[in-house]
C-alpha positions in Angstrom: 98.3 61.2 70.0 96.6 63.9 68.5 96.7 65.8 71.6 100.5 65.4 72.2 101.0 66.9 68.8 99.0 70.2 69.7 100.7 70.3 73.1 104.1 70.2 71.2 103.6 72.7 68.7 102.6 75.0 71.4 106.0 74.2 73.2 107.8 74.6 70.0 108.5 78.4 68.3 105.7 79.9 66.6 108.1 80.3 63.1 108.3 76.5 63.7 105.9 75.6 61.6 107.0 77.5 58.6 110.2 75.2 58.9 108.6 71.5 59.3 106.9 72.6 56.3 109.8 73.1 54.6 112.0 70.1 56.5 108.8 68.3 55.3 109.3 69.1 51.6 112.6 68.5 51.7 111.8 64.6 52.9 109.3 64.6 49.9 112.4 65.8 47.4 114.4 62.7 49.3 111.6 59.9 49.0 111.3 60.6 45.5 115.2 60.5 44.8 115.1 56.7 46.6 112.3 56.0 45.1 114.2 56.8 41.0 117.5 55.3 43.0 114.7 52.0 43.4 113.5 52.1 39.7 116.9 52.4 38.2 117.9 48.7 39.6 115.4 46.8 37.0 116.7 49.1 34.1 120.4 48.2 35.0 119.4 44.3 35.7 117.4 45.0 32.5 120.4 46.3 30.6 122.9 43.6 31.8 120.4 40.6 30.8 119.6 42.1 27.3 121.4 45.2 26.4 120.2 44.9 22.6 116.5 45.6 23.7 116.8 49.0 24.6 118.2 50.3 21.4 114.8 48.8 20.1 112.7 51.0 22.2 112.2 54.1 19.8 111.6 56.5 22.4 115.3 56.2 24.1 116.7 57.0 20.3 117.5 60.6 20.9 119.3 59.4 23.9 121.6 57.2 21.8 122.1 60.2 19.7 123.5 62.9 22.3 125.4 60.0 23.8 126.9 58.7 21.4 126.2 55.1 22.3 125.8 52.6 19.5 126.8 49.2 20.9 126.0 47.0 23.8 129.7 47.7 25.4 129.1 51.2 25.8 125.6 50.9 26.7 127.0 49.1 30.2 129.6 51.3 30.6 127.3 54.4 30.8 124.8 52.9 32.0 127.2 51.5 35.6 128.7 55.5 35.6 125.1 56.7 35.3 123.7 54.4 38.1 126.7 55.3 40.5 126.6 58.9 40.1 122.6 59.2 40.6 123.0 57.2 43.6 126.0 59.6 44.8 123.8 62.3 44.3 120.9 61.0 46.5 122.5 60.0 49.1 124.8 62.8 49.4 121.4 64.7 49.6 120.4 62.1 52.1 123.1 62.6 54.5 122.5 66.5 53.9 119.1 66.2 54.9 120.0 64.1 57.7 122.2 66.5 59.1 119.6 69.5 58.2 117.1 67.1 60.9 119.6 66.1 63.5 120.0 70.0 63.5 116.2 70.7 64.0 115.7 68.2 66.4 118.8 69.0 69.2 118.0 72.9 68.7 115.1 72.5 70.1 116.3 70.5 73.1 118.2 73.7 73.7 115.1 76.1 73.2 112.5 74.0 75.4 115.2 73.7 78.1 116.2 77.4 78.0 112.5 78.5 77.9 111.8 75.9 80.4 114.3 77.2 82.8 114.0 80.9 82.1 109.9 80.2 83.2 111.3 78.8 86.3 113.5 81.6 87.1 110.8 84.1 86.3 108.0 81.7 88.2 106.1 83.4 91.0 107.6 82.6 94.7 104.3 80.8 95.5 104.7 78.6 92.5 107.9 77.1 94.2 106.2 76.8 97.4 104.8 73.7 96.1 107.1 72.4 93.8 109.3 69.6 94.3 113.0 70.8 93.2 113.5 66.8 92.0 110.6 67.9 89.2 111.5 71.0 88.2 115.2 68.9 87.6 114.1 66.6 85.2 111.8 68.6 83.4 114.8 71.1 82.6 117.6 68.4 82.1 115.4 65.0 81.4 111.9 66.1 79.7 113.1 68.5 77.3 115.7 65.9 75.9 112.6 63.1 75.8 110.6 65.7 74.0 112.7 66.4 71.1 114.5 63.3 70.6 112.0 60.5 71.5 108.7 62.6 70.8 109.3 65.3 68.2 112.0 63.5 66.3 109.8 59.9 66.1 106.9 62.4 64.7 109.4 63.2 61.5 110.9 60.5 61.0 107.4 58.7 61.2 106.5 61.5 58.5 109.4 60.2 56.4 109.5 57.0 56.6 105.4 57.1 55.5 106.7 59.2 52.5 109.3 56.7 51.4 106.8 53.8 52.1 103.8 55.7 50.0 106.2 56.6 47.5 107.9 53.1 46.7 104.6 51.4 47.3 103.3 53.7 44.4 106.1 52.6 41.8 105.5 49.2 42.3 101.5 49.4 42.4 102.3 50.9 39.0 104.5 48.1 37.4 102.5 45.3 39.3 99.8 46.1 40.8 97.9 42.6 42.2 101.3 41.2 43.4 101.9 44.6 45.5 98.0 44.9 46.9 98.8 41.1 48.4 102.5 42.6 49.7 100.8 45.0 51.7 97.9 43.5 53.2 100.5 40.7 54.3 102.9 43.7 55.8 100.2 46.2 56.8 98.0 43.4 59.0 100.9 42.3 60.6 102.4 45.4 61.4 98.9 46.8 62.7 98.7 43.5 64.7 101.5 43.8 66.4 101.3 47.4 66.9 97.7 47.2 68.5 98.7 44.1 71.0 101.7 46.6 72.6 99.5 50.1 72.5 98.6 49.9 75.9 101.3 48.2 77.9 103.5 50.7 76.1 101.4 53.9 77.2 101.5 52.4 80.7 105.1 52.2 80.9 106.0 55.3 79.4 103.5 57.2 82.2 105.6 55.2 84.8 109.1 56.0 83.4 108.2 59.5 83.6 107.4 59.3 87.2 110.2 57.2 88.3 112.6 59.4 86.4 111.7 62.5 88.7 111.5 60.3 92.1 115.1 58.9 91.1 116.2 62.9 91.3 114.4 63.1 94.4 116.0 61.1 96.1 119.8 61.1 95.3 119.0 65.3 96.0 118.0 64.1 99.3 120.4 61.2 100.2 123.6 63.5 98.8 122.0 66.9 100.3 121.8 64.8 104.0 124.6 62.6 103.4 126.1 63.8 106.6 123.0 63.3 109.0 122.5 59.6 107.3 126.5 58.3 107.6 126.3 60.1 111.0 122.3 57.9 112.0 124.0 54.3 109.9 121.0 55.4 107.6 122.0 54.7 104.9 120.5 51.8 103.5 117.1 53.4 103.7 118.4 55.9 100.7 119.6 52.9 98.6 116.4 50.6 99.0 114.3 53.2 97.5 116.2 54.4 94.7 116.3 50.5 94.4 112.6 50.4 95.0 112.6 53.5 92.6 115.1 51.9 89.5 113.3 48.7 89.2 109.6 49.6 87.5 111.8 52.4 85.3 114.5 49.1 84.5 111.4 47.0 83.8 109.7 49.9 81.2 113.2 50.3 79.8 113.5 46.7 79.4 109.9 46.5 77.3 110.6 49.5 75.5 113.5 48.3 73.8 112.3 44.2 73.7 109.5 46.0 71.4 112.0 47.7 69.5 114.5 44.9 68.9 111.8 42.4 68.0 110.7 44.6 64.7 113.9 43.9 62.9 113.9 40.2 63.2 109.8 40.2 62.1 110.1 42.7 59.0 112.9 40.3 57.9 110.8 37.2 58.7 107.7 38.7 56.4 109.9 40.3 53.4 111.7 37.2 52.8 108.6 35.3 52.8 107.0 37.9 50.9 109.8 37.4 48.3 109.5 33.3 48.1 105.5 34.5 48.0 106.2 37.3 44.8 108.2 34.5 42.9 105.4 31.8 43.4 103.2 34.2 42.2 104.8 35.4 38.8 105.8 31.4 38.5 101.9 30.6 38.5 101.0 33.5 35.9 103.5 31.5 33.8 106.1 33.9 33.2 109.9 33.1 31.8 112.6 33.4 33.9 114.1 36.2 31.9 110.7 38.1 32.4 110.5 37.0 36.2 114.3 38.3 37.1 113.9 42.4 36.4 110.6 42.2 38.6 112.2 40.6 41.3 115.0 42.6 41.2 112.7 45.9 41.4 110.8 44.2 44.0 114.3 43.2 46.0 115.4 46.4 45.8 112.0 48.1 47.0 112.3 45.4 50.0 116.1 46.3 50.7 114.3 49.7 51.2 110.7 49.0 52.8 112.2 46.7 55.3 114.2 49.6 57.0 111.5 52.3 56.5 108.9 49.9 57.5 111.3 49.2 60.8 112.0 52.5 61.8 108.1 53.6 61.5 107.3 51.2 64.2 110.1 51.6 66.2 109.3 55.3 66.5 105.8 55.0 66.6 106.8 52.7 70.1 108.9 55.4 70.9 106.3 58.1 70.5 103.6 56.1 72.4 106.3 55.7 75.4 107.8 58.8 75.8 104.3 61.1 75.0 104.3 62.0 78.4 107.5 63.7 78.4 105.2 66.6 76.8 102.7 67.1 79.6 104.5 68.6 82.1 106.7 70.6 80.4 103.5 72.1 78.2 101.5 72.5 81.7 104.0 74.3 83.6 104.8 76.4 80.1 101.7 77.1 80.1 101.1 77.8 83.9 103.6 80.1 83.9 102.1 82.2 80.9 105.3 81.6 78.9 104.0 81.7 75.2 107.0 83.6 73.4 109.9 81.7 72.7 112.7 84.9 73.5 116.0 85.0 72.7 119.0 85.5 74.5 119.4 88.6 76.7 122.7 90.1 77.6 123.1 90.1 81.4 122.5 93.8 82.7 123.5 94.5 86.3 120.4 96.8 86.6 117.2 95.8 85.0 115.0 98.2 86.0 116.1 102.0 87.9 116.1 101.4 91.4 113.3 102.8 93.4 114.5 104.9 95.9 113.3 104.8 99.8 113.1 108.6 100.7 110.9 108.9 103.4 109.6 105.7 104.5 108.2 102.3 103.7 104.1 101.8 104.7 102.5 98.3 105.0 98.5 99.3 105.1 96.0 96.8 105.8 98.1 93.4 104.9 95.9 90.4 104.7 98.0 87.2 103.3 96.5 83.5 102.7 98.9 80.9 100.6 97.4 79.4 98.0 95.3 76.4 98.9 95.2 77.2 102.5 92.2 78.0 104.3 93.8 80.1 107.5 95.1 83.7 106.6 98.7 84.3 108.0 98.6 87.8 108.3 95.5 90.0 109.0 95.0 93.6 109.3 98.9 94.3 109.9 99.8 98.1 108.9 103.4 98.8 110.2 105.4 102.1 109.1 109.1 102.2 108.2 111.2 105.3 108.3 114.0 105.4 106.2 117.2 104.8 108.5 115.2 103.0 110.9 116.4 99.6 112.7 113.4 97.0 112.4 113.2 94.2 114.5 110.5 91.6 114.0 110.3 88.4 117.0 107.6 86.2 117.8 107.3 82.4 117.3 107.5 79.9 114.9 104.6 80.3 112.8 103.6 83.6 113.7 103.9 85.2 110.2 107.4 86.7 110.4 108.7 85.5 107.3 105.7 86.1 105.2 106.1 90.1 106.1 109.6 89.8 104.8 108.8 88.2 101.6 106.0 90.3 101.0 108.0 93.8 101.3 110.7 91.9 99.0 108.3 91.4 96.8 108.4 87.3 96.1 104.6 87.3 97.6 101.4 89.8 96.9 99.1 90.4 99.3 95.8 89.3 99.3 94.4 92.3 100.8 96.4 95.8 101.4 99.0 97.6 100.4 102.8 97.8 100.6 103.7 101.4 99.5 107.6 102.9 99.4 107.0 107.6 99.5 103.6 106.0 98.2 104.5 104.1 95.7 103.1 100.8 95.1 105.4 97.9 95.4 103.0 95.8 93.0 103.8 97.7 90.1 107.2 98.9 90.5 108.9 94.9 92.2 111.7 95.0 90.0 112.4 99.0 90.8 112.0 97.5 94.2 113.6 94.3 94.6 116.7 96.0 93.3 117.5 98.4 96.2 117.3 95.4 98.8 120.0 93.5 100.2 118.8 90.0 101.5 120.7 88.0 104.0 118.3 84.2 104.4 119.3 82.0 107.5 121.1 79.7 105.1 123.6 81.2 103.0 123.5 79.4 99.2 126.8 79.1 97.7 127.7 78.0 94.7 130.9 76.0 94.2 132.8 78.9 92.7 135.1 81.9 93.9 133.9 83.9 96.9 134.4 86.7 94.5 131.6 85.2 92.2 129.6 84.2 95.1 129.7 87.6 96.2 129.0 88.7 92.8 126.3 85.8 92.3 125.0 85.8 89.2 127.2 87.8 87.4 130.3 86.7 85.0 133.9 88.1 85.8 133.9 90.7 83.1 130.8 92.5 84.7 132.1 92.7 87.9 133.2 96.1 89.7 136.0 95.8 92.0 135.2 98.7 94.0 131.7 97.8 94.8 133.5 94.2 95.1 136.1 95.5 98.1 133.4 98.4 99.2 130.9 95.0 100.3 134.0 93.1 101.6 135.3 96.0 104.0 131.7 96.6 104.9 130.7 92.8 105.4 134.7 92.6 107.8 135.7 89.9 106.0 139.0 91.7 104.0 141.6 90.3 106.6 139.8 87.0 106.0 140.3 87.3 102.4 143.8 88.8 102.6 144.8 85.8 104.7 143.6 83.4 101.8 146.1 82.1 99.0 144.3 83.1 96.4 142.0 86.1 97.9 139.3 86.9 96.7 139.3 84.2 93.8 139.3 81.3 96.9 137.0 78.5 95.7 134.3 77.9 98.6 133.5 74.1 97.6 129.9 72.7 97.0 127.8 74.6 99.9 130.7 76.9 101.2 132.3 73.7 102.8 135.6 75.3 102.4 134.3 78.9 104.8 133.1 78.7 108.6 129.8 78.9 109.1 130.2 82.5 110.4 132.4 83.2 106.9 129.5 82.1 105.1 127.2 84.4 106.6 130.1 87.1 106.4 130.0 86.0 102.1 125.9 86.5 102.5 126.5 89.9 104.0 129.1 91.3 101.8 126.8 90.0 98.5 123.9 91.8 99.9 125.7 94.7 99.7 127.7 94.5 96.7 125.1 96.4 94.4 124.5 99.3 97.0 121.1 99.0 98.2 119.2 101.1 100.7 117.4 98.7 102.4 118.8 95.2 103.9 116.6 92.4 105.2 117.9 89.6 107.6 116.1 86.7 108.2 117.2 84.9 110.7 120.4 85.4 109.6 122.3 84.5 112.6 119.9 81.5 114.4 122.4 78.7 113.3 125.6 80.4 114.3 126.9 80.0 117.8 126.8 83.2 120.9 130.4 83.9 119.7 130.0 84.2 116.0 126.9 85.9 115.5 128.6 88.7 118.2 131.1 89.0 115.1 128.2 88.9 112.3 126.0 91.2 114.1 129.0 93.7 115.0 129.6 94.1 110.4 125.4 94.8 110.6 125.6 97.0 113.4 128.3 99.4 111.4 125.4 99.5 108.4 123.1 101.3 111.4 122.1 105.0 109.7 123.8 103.8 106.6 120.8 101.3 105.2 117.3 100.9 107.0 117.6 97.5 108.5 114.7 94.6 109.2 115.6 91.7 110.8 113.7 88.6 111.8 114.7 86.8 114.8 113.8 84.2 117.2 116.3 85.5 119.9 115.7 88.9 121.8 119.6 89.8 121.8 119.9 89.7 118.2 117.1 92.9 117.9 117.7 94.6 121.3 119.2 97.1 119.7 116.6 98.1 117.1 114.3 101.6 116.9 111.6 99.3 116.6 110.7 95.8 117.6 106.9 94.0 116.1 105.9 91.0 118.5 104.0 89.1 115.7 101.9 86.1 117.1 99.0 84.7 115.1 99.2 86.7 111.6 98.9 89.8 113.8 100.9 92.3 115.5 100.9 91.6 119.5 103.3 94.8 120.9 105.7 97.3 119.4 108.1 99.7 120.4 112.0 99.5 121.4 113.3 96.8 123.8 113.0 98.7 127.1 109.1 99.9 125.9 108.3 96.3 125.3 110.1 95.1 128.6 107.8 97.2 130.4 104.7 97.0 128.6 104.3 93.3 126.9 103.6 90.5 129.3 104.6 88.2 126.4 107.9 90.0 125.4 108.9 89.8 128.9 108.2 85.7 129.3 110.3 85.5 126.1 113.2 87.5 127.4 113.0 85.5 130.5 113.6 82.3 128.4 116.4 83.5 127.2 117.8 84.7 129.8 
């Protein structure tokens, strides 16, 4: 437990802890106005059984003097007003500090989420590589939720509710001390029974809620995401029976969780009341009068009225605490993988981050080793490969061969382990934003959001920060206008969920035209047009072919057509460069090229 708490004050902001202090001594200011609100009840009972007694009491004389009060009459009269308004005034500031908590508490959903998401977007490519999206999910919507409402909320009320219980436990140790020490042994044993019997069935099913939360993500992502492969295979009923499969252990922890938390209510009652009939036996046997036995029971009803909820809300949330601890862990390790100790505050969106760094010569790839992390082969080795600026850059080989992992590694989403990538000599490694934001990338699969194809062109930016020139420069340029012109609603045509609502070969028109809506120098297709059919990537390739002199183009391609027309072509087999040169150098030269052109052929 200890642990979780240091894990979530390093998820929390550091200036946090300046402000728990201060919630903190605010609870302190609230436990001591319930426990006065608890004391006054004997004095009223006191005053409505003998009023005459407390104008006895020399010490209460100077109150009967400012007041005014001389008889009995007026006595209960002030005295009701007086007990009303102080407990006006207490729980007003009750409700104030509730509100001042609930305020706490949800803010920081919204922090650990935003942080939590913001280290995502910022994460290394490589740290994706070997994420499941399903976790990455929950820990954004799911996790950060658990953590402030069922782990860092249980924590202060827990600190509360100890407050109150010390507090009111303290004003009746000091008016009876012997029959209080017996009250709580009875509570305290009980309580610490009962709390010790579910420890460990309720860590257990916290840990497996946790899991099953992120495997429920999982696989609705992947039933929804291949909902058209599964009606089209009758499959399914393999996608229900294991979110079935999935739901029934998180149903089952559910189930205990709140069993556990229903059955304190019905066991605090169970011990006050007999703690009651055991507090009147008690002042009976000390031989007490019923006039002297009424005002303590009444203190000790009233502290009871109050215990009982305090004392059920501690356990409740010390059972929510133990169950939903785990919520902490991954969110703190991937915070903390991700190096991201600064809570930062929101940025305004600027279309350029960082002065683009400008390709004036030629782009140099020296010496390129690459090995993912936790692999043992290396994908590329020794590969050095010089780009002129202008130039047409074709890059074929098979599946596996290492294509890709030159691409991502001149856009920057990858280092390499050995080499350099250099733009007029410049090191991409210290300059990836520079970089990153003079390329244009086209992937295979086009990602569209379910917005405008003006937004989706624009990705990423809202409509206010938009430029229509670059807008209609990147439409004309990507030949889709007449597409758009014939539309309804032009450019502000929704797309649907995927780009359902566009041909695939509109899609990758979209792709095109948002790769060059911020003007960059260099664009990099890969394998842009494999899943489009002979006719539509002619049409594709013909809007990429019109950027030839315009942008230095590299494209990756299975398909020998698609690059015939490039300066250069790289066969890459094996992490290494087999041939290069244009098409009719490697037709005459590479024994491979030619057995792959035959294929096609």
């Amino acid at each position: 437990m200890i642990e979780t708490v240091k894990k979530l004050l390093k998820i929390l902001p550091q200036n946090d802890r300046g402000k728990l202090l201060i919630l903190f001594l605010m609870m302190l200011v609230g436990s001591i106005l319930e426990v006065f609100g608890i004391g006054m009840v004997p004095v009223f009972v006191s005053v409505i059984q003998d009023p005459d007694r407390l104008f006895e009491v020399r010490k209460l004389a100077f109150i009967w003097d400012l007041t005014g009060i001389s008889d009995s009459r007026d006595l209960l009269v002030y005295g009701s007003v007086a007990l009303v308004t102080i407990f006006l005034l207490k729980n007003a500031y009750m409700v104030f500090l509730y509100y001042i908590e609930s305020k706490y508490i949800y803010k920081r959903f919204g922090i650990i989420a935003s942080n939590l998401f913001d280290a995502y977007m910022n994460a290394p490519y490589t740290f994706h590589l070997r994420r499941n999206t399903a976790e990455l999910i929950r820990n954004v919507t799911n996790e950060s939720r658990e953590i402030a409402y069922n782990v860092l909320r249980p924590i202060l009320l827990m600190g509360m509710e100890i407050i109150m219980i010390i507090s009111i436990f303290g004003l009746l140790l000091y008016v009876e001390p012997t029959i209080t020490i017996i009250a709580l042994v009875l509570l305290g044993g009980v309580g610490g029974v009962f709390l010790r019997l579910i420890k460990k069935r309720m860590r257990y099913h916290g840990k497996r809620a946790l899991k099953e939360r992120g495997r429920i993500i999982q696989i609705v992502n992947e039933g929804l995401g291949g909902f058209k492969d599964a009606t089209v295979l009758n499959r399914q009923d393999w996608f229900i029976q294991r979110i079935q499969k999935t739901i029934h252990p998180l149903v089952k922890a559910l189930t205990f969780r709140n069993i556990t938390d229903k059955a304190v209510k019905p066991g605090i009652e169970t011990i006050a009341i007999s703690g009651m009939v055991l507090i009147a036996v008690l002042l009976l046997w000390q031989g007490r009068t019923v006039s002297a036995i009424i005002p303590v029971l009444s203190l000790f009803g009233a502290a009871t009225i109050r215990l009982m909820p305090a004392l059920r809300n501690f356990i409740s949330q010390y059972n929510q605490l133990r169950y939903n601890s785990y919520a902490v862990n991954p969110v703190y390790d991937d915070l903390h993988e991700l190096g991201f100790k600064e809570i930062k505050s929101a940025k305004s969106l600027n279309v350029n981050k960082a002065d683009k760094l400008k390709l004036k010569r030629r782009i140099d790839l020296k010496n390129i080793y690459y090995k993912y992390p936790n692999s043992v082969d290396e994908v590329l080795k020794d590969v050095s490969i010089t780009i002129q600026k202008g130039e047409a850059i074709g890059f074929i080989g098979p599946s596996g061969a290492g294509k890709t992992t030159i691409i991502d590694l001149i856009l920057g989403l990858l280092e390499p382990t050995k080499g350099e990538i250099l733009i007029d000599g410049v090191n991409v490694k210290d300059n990836k934003e520079s970089w990153q934001s003079n390329i244009g990338y086209i992937p295979q699969f086009i990602y569209l959001a379910d917005t405008s194809i003006k937004q989706n062109i624009a990705f990423g930016l809202p409509d206010d920060q938009i430029n229509e020139d670059w807008l209609w420069e990147a439409v004309k340029a990507a030949q889709i206008e007449d597409m758009v012109k014939r539309l309804p609603n032009g450019l502000n045509t929704m797309v649907g969920e995927q780009g359902t609502q566009l041909s695939g070969g509109q899609r990758q028109r979209v792709g095109i035209a948002r790769a060059l809506y911020h003007k960059p120098q260099v664009l990099i297709m890969d394998e842009a047009t494999s899943a489009l059919d002979n006719y539509t990537e002619k049409f594709v390739l013909e809007a990429i072919e019109s950027l030839r002199g315009k942008r230095t183009i590299l494209t990756i391609a299975h398909r020998i057509t698609t690059v015939q027309n490039c300066d250069m072509i790289y066969l890459i087999k094996e992490g290494q460069i087999l041939n290069r040169g244009n098409y009719e150098e490697l037709i005459n030269s590479s024994e491979e090229f030619r057995r792959m052109n035959l294929l096609e052929s």
